[in-house]
N, C-alpha and C positions, 0 to 999 in steps of 0.2 A: 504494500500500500504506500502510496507515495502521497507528497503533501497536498497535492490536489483531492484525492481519491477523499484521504482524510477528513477535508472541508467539504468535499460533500456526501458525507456521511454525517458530519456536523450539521449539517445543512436539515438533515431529516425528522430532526429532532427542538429544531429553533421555533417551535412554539411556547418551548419555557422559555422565561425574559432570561435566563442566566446562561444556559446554551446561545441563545442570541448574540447577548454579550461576546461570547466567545467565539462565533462565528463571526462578529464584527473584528477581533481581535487578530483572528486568522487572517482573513481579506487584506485588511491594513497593512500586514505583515512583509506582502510583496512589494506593497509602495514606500514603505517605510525607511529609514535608513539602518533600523534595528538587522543584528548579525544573529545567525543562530544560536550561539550560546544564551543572548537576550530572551530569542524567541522561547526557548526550553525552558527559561527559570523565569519566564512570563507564564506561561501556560501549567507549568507546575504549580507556580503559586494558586491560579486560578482554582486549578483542579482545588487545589487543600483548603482553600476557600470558602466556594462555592455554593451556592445554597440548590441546587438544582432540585426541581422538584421528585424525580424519579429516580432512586437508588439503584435500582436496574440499568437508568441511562448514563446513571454518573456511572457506572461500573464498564459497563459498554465502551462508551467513548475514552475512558481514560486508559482500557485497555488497549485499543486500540493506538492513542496517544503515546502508547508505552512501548510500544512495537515499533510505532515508527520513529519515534524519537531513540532506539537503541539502535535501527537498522541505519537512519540516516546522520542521526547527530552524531551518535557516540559512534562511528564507524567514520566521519567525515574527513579526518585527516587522512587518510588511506587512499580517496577516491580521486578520480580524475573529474577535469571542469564537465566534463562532460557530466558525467553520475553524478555531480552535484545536481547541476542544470535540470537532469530527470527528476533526483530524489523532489525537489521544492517547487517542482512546476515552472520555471523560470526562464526552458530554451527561448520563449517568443522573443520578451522582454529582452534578454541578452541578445538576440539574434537583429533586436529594431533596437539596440543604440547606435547613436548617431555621433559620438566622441567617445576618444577612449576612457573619458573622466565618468564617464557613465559607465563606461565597463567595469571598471575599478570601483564604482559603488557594489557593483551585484556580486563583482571578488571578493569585496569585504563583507558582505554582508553574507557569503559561502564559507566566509572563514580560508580562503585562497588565495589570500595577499601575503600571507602572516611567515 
């Protein structure tokens, strides 16, 4: 499951106001200048948080969250830009910048500057 997949699977369940939240938190993510380690100990927090109304879904989702934050995050330094690119949904976005100063945002924000 890759980070798109993820969101919308999030997606399914944003009739609670705190999955919402979270789903808005996800989105943002790709415009943002926040780098994955952010993203992980934003979403962490969230989860321990949370007030979601369905114990089921918070189980669900977090599981889920915990999968792919093991396959993509904690596996990241290993990977090439490419399997970044995939892991976080981000080929487009990388493939329509238009200066390399833009490129260099979506490096750091993969953690592939460092």
């Amino acid at each position: 499951m890759n980070y798109d997949e993820f969101v919308n699977e999030v997606q399914k369940y944003d009739n609670d106001a705190d999955v919402a939240k979270l789903l808005g938190v996800l989105k943002d993510w790709k415009l943002n200048s926040e780098n994955v380690v952010k993203l992980k100990s934003t979403i962490e927090r969230f989860f321990g948080h949370s007030r979601i109304e369905s114990e089921e879904t918070h189980n669900h989702l977090y599981k889920l969250w915990s999968s792919f934050s093991t396959s993509a995050i904690g596996n990241i330094g290993g990977m090439t830009m490419n399997e970044r690119l995939f892991w976080f949904g981000l080929f487009e976005q990388f493939d329509s910048c238009k200066s390399e100063a833009k490129k260099q945002l979506i490096y750091s924000k993969l953690s592939a500057n460092t």
